[in-house]
N, C-alpha and C positions, 0 to 999 in steps of 0.2 A: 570803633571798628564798623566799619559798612557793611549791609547785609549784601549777604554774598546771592544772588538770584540762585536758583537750583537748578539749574540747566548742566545734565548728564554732557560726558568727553564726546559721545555719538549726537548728542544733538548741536554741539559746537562743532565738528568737524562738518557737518551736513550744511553748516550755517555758511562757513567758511568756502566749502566745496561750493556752497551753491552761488555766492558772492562773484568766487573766480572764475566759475565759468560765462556765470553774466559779465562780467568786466571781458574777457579773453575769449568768449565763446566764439566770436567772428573768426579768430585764428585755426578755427578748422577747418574753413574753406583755402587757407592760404597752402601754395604747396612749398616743395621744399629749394631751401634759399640760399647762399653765399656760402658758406665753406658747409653744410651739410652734405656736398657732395661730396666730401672726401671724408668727413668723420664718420657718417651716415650709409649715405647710398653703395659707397666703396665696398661695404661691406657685407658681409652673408655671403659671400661665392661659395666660400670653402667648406659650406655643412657647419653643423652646429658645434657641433662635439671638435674640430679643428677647427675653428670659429676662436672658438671658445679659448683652445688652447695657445691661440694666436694671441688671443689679448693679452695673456700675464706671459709673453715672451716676446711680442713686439713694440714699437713704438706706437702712440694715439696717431700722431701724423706721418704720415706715409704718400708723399707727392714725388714721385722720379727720384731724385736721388738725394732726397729734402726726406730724413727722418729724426724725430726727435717729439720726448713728452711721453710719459712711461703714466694713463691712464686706464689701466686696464681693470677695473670695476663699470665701466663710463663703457669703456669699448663691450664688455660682457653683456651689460644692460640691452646696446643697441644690437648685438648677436642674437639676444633671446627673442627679440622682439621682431626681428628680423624672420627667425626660427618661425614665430606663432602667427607672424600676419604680411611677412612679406614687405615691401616698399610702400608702404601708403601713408601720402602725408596727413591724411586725416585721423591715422592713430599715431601718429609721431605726434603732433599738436595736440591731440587728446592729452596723451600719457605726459606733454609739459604742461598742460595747467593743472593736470591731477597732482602732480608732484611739486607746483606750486603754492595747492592748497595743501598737501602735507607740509612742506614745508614752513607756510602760514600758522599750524594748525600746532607744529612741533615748538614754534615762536609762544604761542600759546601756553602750550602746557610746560614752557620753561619757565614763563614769565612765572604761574601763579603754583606750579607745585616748588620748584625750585628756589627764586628769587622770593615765594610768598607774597608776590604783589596782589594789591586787590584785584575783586573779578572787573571791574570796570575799568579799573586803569588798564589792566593788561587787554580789554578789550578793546578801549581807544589805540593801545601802541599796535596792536595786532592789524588794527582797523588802519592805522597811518601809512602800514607795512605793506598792505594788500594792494592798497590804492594807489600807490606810489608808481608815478608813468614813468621813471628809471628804469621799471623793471620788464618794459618794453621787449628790448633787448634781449633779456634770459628769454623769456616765454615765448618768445616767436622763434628765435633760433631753433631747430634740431640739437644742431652740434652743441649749444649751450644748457645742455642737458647735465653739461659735465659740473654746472654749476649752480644747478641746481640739485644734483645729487651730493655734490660736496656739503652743501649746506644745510640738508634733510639728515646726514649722517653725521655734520659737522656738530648740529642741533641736538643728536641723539648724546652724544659725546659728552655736551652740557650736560644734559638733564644727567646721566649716570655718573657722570664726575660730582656735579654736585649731591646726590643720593649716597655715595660713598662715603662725602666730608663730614654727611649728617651723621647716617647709620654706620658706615664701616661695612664688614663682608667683602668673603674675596669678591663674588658674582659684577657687584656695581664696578669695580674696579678692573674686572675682565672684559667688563661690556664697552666700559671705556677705553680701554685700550684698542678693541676690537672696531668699536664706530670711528675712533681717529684712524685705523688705518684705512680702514672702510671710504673714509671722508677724503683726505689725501692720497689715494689712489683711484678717486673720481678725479679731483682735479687739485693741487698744491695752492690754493689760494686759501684754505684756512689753516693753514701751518700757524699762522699766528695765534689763533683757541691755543696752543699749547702757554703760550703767556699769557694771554688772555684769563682761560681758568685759575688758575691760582691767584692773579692779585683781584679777580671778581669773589673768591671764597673769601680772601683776606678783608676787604672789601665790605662786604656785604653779609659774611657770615660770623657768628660769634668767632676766636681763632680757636682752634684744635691745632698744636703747635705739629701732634705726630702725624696726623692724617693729611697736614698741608706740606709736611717734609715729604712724605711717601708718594703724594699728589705731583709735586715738583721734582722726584728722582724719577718716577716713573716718566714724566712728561719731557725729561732731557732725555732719557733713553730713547726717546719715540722720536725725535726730534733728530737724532743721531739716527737713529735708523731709515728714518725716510729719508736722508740726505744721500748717506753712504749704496742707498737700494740697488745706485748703477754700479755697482761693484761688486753686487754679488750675481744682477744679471746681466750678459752682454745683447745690447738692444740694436747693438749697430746703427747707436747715432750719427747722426753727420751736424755739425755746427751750422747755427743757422746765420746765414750770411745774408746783413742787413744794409742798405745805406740811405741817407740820410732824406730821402722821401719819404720814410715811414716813419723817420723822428730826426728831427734837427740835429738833434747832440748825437748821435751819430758819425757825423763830420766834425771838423776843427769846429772846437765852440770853449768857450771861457769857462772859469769860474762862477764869475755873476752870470752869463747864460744859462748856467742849467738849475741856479736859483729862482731863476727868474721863470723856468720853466717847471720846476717845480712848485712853487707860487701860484702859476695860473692854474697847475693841474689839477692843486689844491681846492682855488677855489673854482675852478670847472666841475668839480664833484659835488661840495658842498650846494654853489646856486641850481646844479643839476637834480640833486633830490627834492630841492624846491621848486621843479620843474621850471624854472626861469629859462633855460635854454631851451635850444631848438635842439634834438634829437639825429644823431646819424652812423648809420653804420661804421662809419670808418672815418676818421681823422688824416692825420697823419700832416704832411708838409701841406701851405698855405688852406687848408681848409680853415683855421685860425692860424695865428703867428702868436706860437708860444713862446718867443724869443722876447716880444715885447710885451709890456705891459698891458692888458686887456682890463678896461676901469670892472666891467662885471665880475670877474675872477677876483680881482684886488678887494673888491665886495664880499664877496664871500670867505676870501682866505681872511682880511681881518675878523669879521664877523666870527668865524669861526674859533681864530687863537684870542681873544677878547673872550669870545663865551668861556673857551677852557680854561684861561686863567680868573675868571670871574668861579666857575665852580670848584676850581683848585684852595679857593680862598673858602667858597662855601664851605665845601669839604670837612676842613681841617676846623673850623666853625662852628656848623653845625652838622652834626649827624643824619639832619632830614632829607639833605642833598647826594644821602650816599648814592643811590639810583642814579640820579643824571651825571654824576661824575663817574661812575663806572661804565655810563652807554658813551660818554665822551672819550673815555681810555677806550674802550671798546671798535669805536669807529676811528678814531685817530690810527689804531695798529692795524687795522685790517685795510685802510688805505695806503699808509705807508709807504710796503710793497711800490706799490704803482705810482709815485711821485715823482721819477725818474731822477731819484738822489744818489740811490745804491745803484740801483741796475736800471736800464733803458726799456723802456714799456714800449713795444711796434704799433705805431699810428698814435702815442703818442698818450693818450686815455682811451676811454670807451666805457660808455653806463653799464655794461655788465660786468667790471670791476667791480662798483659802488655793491654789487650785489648784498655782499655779507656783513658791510662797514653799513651800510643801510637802518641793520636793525638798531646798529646805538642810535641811528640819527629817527629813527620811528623811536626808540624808547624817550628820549628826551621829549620830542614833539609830543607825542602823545600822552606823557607825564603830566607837562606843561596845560595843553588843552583840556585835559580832568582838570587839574589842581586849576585853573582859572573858572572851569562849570562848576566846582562846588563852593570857592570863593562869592562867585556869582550868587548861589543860592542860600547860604551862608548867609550872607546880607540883604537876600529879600530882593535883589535889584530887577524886576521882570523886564525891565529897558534894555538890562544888561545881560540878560541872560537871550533877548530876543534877538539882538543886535549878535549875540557870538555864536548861537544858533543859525542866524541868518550868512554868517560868514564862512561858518564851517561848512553850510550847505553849498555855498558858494563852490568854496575850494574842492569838495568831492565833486560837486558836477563839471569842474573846471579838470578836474585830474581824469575822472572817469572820459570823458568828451575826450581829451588830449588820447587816454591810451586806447581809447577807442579806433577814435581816425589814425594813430601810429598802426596798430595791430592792420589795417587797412594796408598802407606804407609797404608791410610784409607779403601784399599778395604773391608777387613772383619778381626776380631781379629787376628786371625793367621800373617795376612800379616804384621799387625801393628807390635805385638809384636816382627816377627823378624824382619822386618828393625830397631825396638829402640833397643831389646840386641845387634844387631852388634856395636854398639855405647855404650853402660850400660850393656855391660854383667854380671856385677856383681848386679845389678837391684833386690832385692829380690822382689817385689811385679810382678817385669813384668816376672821375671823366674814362679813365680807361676800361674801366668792367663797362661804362654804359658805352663806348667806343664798341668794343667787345662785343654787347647784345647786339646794337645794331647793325655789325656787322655780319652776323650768325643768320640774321634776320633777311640781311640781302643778298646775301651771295648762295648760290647754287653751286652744286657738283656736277660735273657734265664729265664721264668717264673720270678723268684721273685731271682732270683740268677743273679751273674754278673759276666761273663765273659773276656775272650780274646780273640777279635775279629782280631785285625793285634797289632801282637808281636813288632814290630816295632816301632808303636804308643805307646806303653803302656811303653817301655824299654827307650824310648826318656820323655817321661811324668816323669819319674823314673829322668832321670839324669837330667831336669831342678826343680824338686823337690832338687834333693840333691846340686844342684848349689844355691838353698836358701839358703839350710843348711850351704852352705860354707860359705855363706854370715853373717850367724847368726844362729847356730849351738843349739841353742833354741826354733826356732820356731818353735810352738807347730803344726800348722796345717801341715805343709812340712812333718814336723815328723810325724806325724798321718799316713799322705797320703803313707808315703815310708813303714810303718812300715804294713800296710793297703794292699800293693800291693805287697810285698815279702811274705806273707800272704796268701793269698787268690787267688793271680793271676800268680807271680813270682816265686816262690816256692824257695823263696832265702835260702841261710845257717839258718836252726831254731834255733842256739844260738844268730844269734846277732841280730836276729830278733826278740827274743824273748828280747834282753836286750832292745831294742828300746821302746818296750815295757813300760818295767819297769823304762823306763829313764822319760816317760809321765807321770807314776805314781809318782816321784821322783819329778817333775816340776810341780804337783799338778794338772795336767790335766784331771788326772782319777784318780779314788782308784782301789785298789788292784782285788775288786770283780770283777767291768769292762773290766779286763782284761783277764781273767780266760776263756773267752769260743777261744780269739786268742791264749790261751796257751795250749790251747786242740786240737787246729787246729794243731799246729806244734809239739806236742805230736804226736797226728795221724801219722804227716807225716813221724815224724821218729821212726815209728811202735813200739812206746811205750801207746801198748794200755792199758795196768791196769789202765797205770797213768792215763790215760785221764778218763777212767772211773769210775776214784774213784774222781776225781774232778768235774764230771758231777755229781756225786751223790753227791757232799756235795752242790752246788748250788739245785739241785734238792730238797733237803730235807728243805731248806731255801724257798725252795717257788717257786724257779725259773723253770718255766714248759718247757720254752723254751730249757733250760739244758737239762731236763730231756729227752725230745724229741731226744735232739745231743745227750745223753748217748742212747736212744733206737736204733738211729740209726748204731752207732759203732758196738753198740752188733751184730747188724744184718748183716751188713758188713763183722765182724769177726766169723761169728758162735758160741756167745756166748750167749745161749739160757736161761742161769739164770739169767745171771746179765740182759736179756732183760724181761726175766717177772719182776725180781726187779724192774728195773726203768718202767716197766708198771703199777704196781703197787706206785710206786712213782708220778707218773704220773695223772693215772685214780682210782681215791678214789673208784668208782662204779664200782661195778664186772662186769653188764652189758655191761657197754660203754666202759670196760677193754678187755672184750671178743671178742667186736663188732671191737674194731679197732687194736687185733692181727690177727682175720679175714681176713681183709680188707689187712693187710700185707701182710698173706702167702697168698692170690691169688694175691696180681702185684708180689710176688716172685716166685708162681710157675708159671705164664705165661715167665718170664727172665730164670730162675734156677729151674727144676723142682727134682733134686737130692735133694738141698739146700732148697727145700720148705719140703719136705718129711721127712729131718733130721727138720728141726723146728715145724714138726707137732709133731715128734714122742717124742722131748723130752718135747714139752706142755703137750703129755696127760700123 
């Protein structure tokens, strides 16, 4: 037995605390980022106390007429916090590496009260856990609060499930119940603990046949009741309506397709906790092509079914290997989920999945890396122990460095986006938020009208729009946007901007009518004024006032003083209020043009 150091739970949490915030400390200067605007910021209008009550009655997401995700412990969290300190992304980042290092610290006291692992091994697994630049991702989000509360209360769930199996007592058994729902009603991504616990007690603890029966009725009822939840509240979901940009299988795809895409997702997790990959917010269509073969996924996913069936044999073997085959069941089910086998994951993966599948993959590693330091010294080998001293040192200054410069990454959207295109530049969702930024960036409001504010911005906005297009030369919104801003801002070539157009009407985006006041625009521009004014007047006579209005204005522009009483007359049914606002005209005209006010008086009367 190895001597256990004496080090009290407050001096291990301070140890831990003080680790994360040197690893993540930088993430308090970063503000808030990518969907925090709607999990987060969205929130607090309604006072605390209806705040509050909102959360266990409405949906987490809540975007126009997109609702759906029944997290209301998650949503309460960021009410209260809301309540005590208001919008400030420097206690939002605070309060996620605080709850990273509980989280860390709960890994901890499961490992060695629970599991009875030594202090040192569960401090290398704790230690693999912490350092891990996967976890990027959780700690910088806001929004991704919801998952690291799942897993703090996911964690609680353990430790009192397995307290129960030992001792018995209603208490450990209430508490368990209480931190699972606690847990899945942060966020449903540890639904799987409910399997998880019982073949880990089987597993790993002498069997109690009664306390593992009442372990597993209790944890199918629990299981059944978070599923059935939307049944007993009505949350006024709306389905969330996805297409095949955010994942391939999405659209018409095979059999072998979404093996094949489950395969690389596989090993996209696996080589990602051994940080092999480049890191990014968002996936989704060609960022990689999950469709084919990727030799580094292929890497990982054998590696990974090779190691299981290697400790499957241990297993049954030997008894020694009970631990790494339990952190293998353990990570195998909590990735699952997300392999897009059962159900379709949006964008396809993302490191904050790996989140809670993590810890089997720190308990293994970190198992591993003990049991090779004491073999080491075991035999006396100072070569060998200098050499794996020298590598581990390696590997922590290589991970810490990595989530260093990442946490960086997260300064504000802009930053993010280009550090993940330099890696996914073919990214259609991430080309369009950074489309998106720089468009925000360049254009001005000028009364009710919008502008070009820095040419720059707006002509960069333009070419990560049409870098979607490359990507998927149908999406509708890119289109929109490019065909929207050679338009009205750009003043691109008016035929093919005008065909862009008609390509939206074609792809059933708009009808024909819809389009007809952008086709007046670039009419105008290339000083074919009849036309535009004989198309003003056929919407105008349809009803459309706003037409008629852009037909008064052309007239006025152009000096054509008939076709502008017509469409005033089109316009204003009443002679009065007809009279009243060609008035209103020729004086802001003759204050600008008092020649041109003079010819429009003489040919009214």
């Amino acid at each position: 037995m190895e001597n256990q150091p004496r080090y009290t739970n407050k001096t291990v949490f301070l140890i831990i605390t003080l680790l994360c915030f040197i690893l993540y400390g930088n993430t308090l200067q970063n503000g808030y980022n990518l969907d925090d605007a709607w999990a987060f910021q969205d929130k607090g209008d309604a006072g605390l106390v209806e705040g509050l009550q909102e959360s266990f009655t409405s949906t987490f997401v809540s975007i126009g007429e997109l609702n759906y995700g029944y997290r209301p412990v998650t949503s309460a969290v960021f009410e209260l916090e809301q309540a005590a300190f208001g919008q400030n992304p420097v206690v939002s980042h605070f309060f996620n590496v605080l709850f990273y290092a509980l989280v860390c610290y709960l890994l901890f006291i499961w490992l060695t009260k629970s599991l009875k692992i030594g202090w040192w091994v569960a401090a290398a697994i704790t230690a693999v856990f912490l350092l891990l630049p996967i976890h990027t991702e959780v700690v910088n989000s806001v929004k991704n609060r919801d998952e690291l509360l799942s897993a703090f209360f996911g964690l609680l769930f353990l430790i009192q499930t397995w307290k129960f199996y030992k001792d018995g007592g209603v208490l450990p058994i209430v508490l368990s119940v209480l931190f699972f729902l606690l847990s899945v009603f942060s966020k449903q991504n540890t639904l799987p603990l409910v399997a998880i616990a019982p073949i880990g007690l089987w597993i790993t603890a002498n069997l109690n046949k009664k306390r593992l029966l009442i372990v597993c009725t209790v944890f199918i009822a629990l299981f059944v009741l978070e599923r059935s939840a939307g049944s007993f509240i009505d949350l006024g979901e709306t389905k969330t309506v996805h297409d095949f940009v955010e994942n391939p299988l999405y659209g018409a795809h095979t059999g072998a397709e979404r093996l094949m895409v489950a395969t690389n997702s596989l090993g996209f997790y696996v080589t990602g906790m051994f940080s092999l990959n480049s890191f990014a917010a968002y996936y989704g269509l060609d960022s990689v092509d999950f469709l084919k073969a990727q030799p580094l996924y292929i890497v990982g996913f054998v590696s990974f079914v090779a190691l299981g069936l290697v400790l499957l044999v241990l297993f049954f073997k030997n008894r020694k290997y009970t631990l790494s085959f339990f952190a293998m069941v353990f990570m195998t089910a909590c990735l699952f989920p997300f392999l897009n086998l059962v159900t379709k994951t949006p964008g396809v993966v993302g490191e904050r999945l790996t989140f809670l599948a993590s810890i089997g993959f720190a308990i293994i590693l970190g198992a591993a890396i003990n049991s090779l330091i004491v073999k080491l010294k075991s035999a006396k080998s100072k070569t060998g122990i200098f050499v794996s001293v020298a590598c581990l040192s390696a590997v922590t200054l290589f991970w810490s460095a990595k989530t260093i410069q990442r946490n960086s990454d997260w300064y504000d959207l802009e930053s993010l986006m280009a550090a993940d295109l330099e890696t996914y530049p073919k990214s259609l969702k991430m080309n369009m938020i950074m489309g998106s930024v720089q468009y925000n960036k360049g254009v001005v409001e000028k009364g009710k009208v919008q502008a070009v504010g820095d040419l720059k911005k707006v002509e960069l906005a333009r070419s990560y729009f049409s870098k979607a297009l490359e990507t998927y030369d149908k999406h509708a919104v890119a289109l929109y946007n490019i065909a929207w801003m050679d338009t009205y801002l750009l003043y691109a070539d008016p035929d093919s901007t005008e065909q862009r157009w008609w390509q939206l009407v074609e792809m059933e985006v708009l009808d024909s009518a819809s389009i007809v006041p952008h086709r007046i625009t670039l009419l105008e521009r290339q000083g074919n004024v009849d036309e535009s004014l004989k198309l003003s007047m056929e919407l105008c006579e349809e009803g459309n006032t706003a037409m008629g209005l852009t037909g008064m204005r052309i007239a006025m522009n152009e000096e054509k003083w008939k076709q502008l009483w017509i469409f005033s007359e089109c316009v204003y049914a009443d002679t009065g209020q007809r009279r009243l606002k060609l008035t209103e005209m020729w004086k802001r005209l003759a204050q600008k043009d008092p020649e041109k006010a003079k010819s429009f008086m003489t040919a009214l009367m």
